[in-house]
GUTI-715371 format. One record per residue: x, y, z of N, C-alpha, C, O in turn. Coordinates in pm, whole numbers, plus 50000, padded with zeros to 5 digits. Each point is the difference from the previous one (the first is absolute). Example, Ala and Ser with C-alpha at 12.3 -4.5 7.8 and 13.67 -1.06 7.14 Angstrom:
2
513194943150780499115011950000500905012050000501044999850066/498615010749862500825011950006499235010950073500515011150017/
END
This chain:
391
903379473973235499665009349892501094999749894501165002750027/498434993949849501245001749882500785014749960499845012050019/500334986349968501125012749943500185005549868500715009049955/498024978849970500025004949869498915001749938499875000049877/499375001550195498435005350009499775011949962498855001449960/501835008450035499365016149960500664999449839499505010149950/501124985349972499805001449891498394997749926499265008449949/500574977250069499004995649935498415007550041499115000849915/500705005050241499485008650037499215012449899498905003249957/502665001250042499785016749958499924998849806499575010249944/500764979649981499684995549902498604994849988499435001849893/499994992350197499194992549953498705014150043498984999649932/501125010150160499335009450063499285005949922498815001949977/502825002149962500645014249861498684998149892499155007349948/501334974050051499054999049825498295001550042499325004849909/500094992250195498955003250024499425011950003498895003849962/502075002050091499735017249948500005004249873499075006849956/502144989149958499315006149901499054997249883499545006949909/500324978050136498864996449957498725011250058499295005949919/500604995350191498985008850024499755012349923498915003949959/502635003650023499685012749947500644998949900500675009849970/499374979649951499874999249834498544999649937499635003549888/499454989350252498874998649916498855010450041498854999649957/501735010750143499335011850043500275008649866499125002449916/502225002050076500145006349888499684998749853500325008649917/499004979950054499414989849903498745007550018499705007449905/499584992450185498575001850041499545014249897500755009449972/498144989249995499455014349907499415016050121499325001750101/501215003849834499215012750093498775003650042499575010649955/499694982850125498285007749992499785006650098499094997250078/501725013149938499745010650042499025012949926499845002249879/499615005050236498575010849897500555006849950500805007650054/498864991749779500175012349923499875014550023500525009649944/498644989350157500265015049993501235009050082500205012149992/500614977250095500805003350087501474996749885499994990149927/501225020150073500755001649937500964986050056500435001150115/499814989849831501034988150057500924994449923499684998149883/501474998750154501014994649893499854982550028499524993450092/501185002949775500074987450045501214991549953500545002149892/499934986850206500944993049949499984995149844499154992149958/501765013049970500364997549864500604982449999499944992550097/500515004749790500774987549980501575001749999500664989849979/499975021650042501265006349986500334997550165500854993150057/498335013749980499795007250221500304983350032501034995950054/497754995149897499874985650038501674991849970500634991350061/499555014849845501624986949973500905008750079500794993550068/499355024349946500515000950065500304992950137500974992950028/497835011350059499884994750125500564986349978501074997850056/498374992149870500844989150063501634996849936500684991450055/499715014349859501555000849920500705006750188500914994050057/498465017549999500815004750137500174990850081501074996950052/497344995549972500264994650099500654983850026500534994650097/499115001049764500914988549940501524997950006500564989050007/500205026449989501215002749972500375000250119500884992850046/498505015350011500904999850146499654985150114500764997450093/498304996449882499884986250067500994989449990500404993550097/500165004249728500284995749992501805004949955500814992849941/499375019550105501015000649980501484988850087500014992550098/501135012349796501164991050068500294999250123500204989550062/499835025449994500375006950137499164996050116500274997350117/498505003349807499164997450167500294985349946501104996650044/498284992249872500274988550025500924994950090499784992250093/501625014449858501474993250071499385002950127500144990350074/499085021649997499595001950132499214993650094499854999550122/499634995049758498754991150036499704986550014499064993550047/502615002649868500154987450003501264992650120500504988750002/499655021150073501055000750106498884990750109498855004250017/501584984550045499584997450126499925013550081500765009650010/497574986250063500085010950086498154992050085499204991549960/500855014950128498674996150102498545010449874499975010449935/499084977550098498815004649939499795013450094500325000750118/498805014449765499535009050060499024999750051499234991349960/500155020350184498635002249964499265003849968500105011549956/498754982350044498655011349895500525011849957500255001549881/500005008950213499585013950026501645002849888499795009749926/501434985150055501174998350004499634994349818500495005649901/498754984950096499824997249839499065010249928500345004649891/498254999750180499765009849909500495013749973499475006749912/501614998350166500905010649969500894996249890500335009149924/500084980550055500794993349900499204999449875500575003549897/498184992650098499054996949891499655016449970500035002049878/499735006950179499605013549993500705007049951499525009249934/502304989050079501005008949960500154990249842500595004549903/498864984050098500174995849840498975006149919500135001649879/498705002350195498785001049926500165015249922499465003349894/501485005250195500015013250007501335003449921500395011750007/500494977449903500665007849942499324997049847500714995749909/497745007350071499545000849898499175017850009500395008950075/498584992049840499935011049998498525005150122499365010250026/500684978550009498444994750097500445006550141501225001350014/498115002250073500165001450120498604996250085498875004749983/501604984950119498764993950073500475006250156501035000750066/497355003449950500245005350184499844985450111499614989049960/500775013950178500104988350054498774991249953500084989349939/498805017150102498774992050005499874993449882499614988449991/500725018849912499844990849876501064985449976499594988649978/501615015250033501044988050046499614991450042499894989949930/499675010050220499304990950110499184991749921500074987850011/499045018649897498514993849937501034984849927499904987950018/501075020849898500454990249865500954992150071500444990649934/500075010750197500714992050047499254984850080500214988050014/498895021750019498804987350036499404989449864499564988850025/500475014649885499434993249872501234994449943499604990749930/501865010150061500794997250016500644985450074500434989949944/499495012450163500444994650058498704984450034500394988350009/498635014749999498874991649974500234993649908499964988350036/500265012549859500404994649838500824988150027499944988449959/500895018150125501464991349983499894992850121500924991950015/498065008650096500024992250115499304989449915500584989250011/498355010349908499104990049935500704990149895499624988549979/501465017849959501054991149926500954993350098500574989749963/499635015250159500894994150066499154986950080500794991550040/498125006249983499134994750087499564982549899499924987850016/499905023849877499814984749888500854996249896499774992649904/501595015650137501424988249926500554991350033500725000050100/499044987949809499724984350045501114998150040499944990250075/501385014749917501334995850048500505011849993499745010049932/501444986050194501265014949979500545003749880500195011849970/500084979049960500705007049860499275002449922500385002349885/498194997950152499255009649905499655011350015499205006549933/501674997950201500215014250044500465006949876499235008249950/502094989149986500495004549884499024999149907499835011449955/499574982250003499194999049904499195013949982500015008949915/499264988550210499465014350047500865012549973499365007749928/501434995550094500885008849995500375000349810499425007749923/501324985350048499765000749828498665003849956500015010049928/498914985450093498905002549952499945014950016498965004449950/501755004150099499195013650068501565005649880499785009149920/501184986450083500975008949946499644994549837500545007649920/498844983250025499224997449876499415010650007500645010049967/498144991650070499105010649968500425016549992499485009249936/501514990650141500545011450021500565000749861499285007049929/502074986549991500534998449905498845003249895500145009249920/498554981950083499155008349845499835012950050499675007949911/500414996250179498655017250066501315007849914499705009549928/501794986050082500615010249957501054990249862501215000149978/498104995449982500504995549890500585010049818500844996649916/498395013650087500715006849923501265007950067500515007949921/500074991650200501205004450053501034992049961500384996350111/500594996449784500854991650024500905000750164500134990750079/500325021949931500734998850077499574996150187500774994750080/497805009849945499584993150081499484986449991499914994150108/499765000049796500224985149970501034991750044499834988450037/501735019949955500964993950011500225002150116500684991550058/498985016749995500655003750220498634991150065500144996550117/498354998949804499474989750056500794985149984500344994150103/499954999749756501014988150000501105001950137499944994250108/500915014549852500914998150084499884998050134500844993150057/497695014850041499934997550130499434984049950500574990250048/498835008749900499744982750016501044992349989499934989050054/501095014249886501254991950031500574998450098500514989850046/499425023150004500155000350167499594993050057500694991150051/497825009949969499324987550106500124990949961500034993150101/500114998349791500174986249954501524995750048500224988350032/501095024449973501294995450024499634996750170500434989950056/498835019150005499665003050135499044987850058500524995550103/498654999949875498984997550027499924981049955499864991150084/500255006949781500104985549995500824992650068499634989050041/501815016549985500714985150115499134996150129500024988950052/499275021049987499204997650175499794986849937500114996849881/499574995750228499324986250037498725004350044499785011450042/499574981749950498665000150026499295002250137498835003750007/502124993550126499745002850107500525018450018499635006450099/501134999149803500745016850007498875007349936499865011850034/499004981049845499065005849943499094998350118499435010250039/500384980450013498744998750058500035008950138498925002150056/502265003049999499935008850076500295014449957500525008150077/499184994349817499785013749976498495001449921499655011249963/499554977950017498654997049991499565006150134499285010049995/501134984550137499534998250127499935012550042499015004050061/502235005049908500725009250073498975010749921499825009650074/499424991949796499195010049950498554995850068499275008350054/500514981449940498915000350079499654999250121498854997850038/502465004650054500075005950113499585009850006498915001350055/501685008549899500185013549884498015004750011499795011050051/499244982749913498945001749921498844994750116498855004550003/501544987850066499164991150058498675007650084498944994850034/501525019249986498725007450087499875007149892499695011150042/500364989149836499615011149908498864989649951500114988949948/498775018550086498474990849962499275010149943498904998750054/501015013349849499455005249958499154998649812500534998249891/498275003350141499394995749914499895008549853500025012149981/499864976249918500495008949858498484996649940499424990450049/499915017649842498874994149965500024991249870498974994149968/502205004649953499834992149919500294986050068499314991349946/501355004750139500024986050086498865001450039499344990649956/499935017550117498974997450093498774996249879499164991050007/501025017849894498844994349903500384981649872499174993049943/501575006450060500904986149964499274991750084499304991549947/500735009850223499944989950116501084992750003500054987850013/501055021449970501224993750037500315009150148500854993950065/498795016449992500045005750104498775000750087498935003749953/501204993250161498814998650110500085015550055500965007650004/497644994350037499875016150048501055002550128499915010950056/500924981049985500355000450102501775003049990500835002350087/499294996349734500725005849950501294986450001501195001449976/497994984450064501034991549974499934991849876498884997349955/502204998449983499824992549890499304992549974499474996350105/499974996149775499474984250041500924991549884499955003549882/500854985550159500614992849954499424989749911499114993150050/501245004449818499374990149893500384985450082500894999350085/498194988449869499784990050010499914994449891499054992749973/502115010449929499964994449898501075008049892500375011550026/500244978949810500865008849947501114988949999499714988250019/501495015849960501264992849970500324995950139499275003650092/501604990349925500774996050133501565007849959500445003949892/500064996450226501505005249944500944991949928500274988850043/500485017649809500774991449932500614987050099500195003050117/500064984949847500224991850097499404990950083500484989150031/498555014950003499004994550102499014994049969499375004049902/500314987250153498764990649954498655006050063499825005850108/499194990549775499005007150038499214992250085499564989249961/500115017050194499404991750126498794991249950499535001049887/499984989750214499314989950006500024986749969499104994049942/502444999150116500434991050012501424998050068501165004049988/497714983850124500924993750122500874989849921499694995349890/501815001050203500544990949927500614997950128500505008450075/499364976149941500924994450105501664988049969500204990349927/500565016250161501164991749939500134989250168499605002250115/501184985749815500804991250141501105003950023500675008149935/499594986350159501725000050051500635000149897500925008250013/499104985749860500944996549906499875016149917500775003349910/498465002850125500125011349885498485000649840499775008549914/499434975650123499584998949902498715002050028499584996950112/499395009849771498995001850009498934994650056499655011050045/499464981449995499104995350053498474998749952499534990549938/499765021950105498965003349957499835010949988500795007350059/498114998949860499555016749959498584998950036499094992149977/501115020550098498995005050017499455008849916500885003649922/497655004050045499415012949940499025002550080499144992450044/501115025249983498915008250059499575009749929500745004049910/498125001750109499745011249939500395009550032499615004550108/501665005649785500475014350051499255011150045500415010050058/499064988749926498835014850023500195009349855499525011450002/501094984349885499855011749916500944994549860500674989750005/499245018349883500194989849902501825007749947500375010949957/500144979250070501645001349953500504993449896499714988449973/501155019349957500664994649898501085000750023500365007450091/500534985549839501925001149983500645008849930499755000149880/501035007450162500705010849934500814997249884501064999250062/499244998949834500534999849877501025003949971500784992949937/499565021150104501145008549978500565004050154499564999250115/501285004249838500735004650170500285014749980500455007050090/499244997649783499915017149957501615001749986500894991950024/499185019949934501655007249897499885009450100499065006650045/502694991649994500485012350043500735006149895500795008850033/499104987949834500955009449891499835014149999499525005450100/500835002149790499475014950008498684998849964499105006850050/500704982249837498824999049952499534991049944500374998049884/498494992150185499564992150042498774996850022499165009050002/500474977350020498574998950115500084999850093500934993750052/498405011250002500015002850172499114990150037500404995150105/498434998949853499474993949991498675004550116498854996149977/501405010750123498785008050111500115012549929500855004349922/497785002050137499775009349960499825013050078499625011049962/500834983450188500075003250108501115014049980501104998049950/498505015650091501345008049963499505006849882500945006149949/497974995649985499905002749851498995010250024499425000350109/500235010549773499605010950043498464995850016499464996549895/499865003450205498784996050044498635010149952498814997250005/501845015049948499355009949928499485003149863499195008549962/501654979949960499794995749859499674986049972499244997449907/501364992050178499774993749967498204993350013499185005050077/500594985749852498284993549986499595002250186499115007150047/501414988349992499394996350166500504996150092500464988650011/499585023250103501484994550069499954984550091500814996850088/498094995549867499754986550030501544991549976500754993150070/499185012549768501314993649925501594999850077501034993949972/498625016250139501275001750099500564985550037501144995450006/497444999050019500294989750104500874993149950500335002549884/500384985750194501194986149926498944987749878500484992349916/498155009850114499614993249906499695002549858499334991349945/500965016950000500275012349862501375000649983500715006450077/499904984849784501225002649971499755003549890498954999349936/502645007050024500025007349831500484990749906501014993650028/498385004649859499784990149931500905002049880500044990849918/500755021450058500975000449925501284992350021499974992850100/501145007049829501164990450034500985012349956499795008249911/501054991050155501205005450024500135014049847500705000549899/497795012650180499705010249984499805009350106499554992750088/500515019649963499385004750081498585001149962499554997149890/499695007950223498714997550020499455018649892500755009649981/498164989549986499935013349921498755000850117499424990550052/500395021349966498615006650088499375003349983500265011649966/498264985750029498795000549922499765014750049499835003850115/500215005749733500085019550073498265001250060499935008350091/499084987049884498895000350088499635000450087499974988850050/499465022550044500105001250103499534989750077499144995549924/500824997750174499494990150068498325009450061499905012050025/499344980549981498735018350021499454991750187498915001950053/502304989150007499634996350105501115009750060499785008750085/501394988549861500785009350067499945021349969500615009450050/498764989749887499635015550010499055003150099499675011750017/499714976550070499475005150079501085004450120499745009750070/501004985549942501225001850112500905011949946500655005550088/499474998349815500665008049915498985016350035500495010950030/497964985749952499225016250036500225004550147499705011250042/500934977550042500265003450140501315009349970500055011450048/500934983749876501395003850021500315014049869501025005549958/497414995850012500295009649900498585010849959500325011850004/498864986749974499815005350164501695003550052500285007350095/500474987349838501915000150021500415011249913500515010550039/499284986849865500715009949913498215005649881500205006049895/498674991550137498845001449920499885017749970500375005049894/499175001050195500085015349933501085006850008500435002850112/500355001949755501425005550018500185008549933500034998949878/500185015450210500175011049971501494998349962500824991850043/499295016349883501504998949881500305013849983499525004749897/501115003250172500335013549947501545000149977500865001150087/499314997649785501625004049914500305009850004499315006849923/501845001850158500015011149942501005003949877500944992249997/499115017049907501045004249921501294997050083500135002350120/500754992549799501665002350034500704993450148501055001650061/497554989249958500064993150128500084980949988499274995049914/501394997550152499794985449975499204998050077500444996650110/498215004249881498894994150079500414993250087501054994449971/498285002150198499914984650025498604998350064499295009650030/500354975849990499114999050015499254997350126499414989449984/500345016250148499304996450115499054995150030498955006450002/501124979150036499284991650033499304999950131500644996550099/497875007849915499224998350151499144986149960499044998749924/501574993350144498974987450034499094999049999499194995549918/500695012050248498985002750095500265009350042500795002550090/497995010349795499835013750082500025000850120499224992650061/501475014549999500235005850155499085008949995498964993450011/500705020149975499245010249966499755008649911499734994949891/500245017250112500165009949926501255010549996500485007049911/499834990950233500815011550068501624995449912500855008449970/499284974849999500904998449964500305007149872501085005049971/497744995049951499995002649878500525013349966500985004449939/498134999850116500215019050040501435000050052500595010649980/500124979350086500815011350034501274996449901501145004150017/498474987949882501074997149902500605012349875500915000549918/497685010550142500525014549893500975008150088500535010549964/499634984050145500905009350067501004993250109500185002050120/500254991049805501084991450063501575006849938501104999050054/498625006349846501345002049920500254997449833499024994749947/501655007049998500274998449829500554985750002500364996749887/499834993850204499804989449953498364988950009499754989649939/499515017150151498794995249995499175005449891498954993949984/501275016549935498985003749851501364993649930500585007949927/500074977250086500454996049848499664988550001500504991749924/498185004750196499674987450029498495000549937499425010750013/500034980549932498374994649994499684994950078500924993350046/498005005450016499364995650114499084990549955499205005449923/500594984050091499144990450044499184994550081500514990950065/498095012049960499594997250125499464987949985499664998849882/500114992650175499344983450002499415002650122500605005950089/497584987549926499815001650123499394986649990499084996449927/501514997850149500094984250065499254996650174499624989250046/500385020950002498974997850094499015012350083500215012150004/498884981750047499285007150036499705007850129498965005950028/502144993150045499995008750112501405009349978501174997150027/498375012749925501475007849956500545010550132501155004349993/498204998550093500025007550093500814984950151500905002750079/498614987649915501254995250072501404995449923501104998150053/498555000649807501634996449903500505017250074500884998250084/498895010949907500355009350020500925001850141501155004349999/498294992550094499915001250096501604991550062500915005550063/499014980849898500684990149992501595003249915501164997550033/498255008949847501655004149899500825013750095501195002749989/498215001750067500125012350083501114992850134501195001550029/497694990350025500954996550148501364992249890501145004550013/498654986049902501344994049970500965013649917501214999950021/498425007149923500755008449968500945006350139501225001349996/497885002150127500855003250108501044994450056500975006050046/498734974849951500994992550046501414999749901501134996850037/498485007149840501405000149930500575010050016501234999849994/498005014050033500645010850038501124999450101501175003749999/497834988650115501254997350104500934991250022500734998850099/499204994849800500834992749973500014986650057500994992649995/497695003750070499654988750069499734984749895499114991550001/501915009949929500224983249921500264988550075500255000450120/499684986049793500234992350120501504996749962500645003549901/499694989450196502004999149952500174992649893501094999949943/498024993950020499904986249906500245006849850500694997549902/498365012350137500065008249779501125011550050500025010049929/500884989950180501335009749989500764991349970500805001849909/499134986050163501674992450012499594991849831501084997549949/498084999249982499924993049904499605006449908499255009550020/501114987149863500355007449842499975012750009499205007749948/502094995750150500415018049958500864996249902500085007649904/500674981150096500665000249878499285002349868500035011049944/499294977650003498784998949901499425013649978500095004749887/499175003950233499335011649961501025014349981499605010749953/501764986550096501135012849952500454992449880500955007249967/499014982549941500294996449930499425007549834500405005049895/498254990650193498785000849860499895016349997499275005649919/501294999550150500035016650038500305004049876499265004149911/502634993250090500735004049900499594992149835500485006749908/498864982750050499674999549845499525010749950499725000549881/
END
């Protein structure tokens, strides 16, 4: 297992998220008029991601993050992803977490599955801190704490050799390998089988370097060629052209890593779709993709009807329910205390048996009560999570 695996991880996680709830908060209100509802403004929207941008990519956790250390687990990364999500003005309950961690992490198992080589791990990874860089592009100053972590990983990350990349390729999809849960914009693509496993292209670039299959070549003793053979590959390949920019800004040349929510079709993910600009970043088509809003009414249905109550002389924040639990939760948010009326509530109802979500948030609520964790999310990133405490 590498040791330098949870950077690129929790970066590459981060940007999938907020791709998600950049383009939730994007989404228009159609909620019923006749019911009193607030709605995310364009102020609330840059807020949320200026918080959660800032603290991801801050100096402090980086230096933390960029420390050798053993990959986390699951349960151990989405507490990490949750305490980033939450120093914005949003608040998501477990169930809802769980949902976006599953869509999440799916994202990034599917970029990891069809990146044609290890060092287009990075690629991947730039591509996500690109997109991130336009979402908050009128910030100069978060512009500049995004450059700078990319300097980081480029000081960090380019000496590996190719056998140090390729085992932290291995070591995430170790990481992923029983996570088979099904998303509906893959499943409607037919890039995902109902069974929630990928299906791999047969066709597209070959990796920078490599010759594109369907030809035997025999050498003699002496070293010298002989004869060639040709078979049929099973699928139509081309030669890679570029080997893609690790600059600040660049071609990446995949598209693998890129916000799958705007862009034309997350087909274009694949290694056979490169960006055709030259040494520009990529700009992101603001249109919603209307394949991926179908995966988006699951997760919003996430943030879709949102009660917004501001009060006078109060800094709002905003509470995020995924997946309604019940009613009882709701109700009992008037009498929790004067910090639960400075919250808005959000309910998202994402599935349809709410009486076992219920049932289920209940028993896990007990096990944390008692404190029954596993040793794995005690002994790993208490540093990281007493870290991100104090920003």
């Amino acid at each position: 297992m590498s040791q330098r695996t949870l950077p690129l991880l929790i970066i590459n996680l981060g940007g999938e998220m907020i791709y998600i709830l950049d383009q939730r908060l994007r989404a228009p209100d159609e909620s019923d008029e006749k019911t009193q509802r607030g709605c995310w403004t364009e102020d609330d929207r840059k807020r949320v991601m200026n918080d959660i941008v800032s603290t991801m990519f801050s100096k402090v956790f980086l230096e933390e993050l960029l420390r050798p250390q053993d990959l986390y687990s699951h349960r151990a990364l989405r507490t990490v992803l949750t305490r980033i999500a939450h120093t914005s003005i949003m608040r998501l309950n477990p169930a809802s977490m769980d949902k976006l961690y599953d869509l999440m992490t799916m994202a990034f198992k599917y970029q990891l599955v069809l990146c044609p080589r290890p060092q287009d791990l990075l690629l991947i990874t730039f591509n996500h801190t690109d997109a991130i860089k336009e979402l908050v592009k009128d910030n100069p100053s978060l512009v500049n704490q995004i450059n700078e972590a990319q300097r980081l990983l480029i000081e960090v990350y380019t000496p590996l050799s190719d056998g140090e990349l390729q085992l932290i390729r291995h070591t995430l999809l170790l990481l992923f390998q029983d996570m088979q849960i099904r998303v509906s914009i893959f499943l409607k693509e037919k890039i995902q089988n109902p069974n929630g496993h990928f299906v791999l292209q047969t066709s597209g670039p070959v990796p920078y370097g490599f010759q594109v299959p369907g030809l035997i070549r025999l050498f003699n003793a002496k070293g010298r060629e002989v004869t060639r053979t040709r078979f049929p590959s099973g699928g139509s390949y081309t030669s890679a052209l570029n080997p893609g920019s690790l600059d600040l800004y660049g071609d990446r040349v995949t598209l693998l890593g890129t916000n799958m929510y705007s862009t034309p079709s997350p087909e274009d993910m694949n290694p056979s779709s490169t960006n055709t600009s030259r040494g520009k970043p990529k700009q992101a088509d603001s249109t919603p993709n209307p394949l991926a809003t179908e995966e988006l009414n699951l997760l919003a249905k996430l943030m879709g009807g949102m009660e917004v109550q501001k009060l006078s002389n109060v800094d709002a924040a905003f509470r995020v329910n995924l997946l309604a639990l019940n009613q009882e939760e709701e109700s009992s948010g008037t009498s929790e205390g004067t910090d639960q009326h400075s919250s808005a509530v959000i309910n998202i109802q994402a599935t349809q048996d709410e009486l076992a979500s219920t049932e289920l948030a209940r028993i896990a609520e007990e096990f944390d009560e008692e404190g029954n964790q596993t040793e794995e999310l005690g002994n790993k990133g208490d540093d990281l999570l007493a870290m991100m405490d104090e920003l």
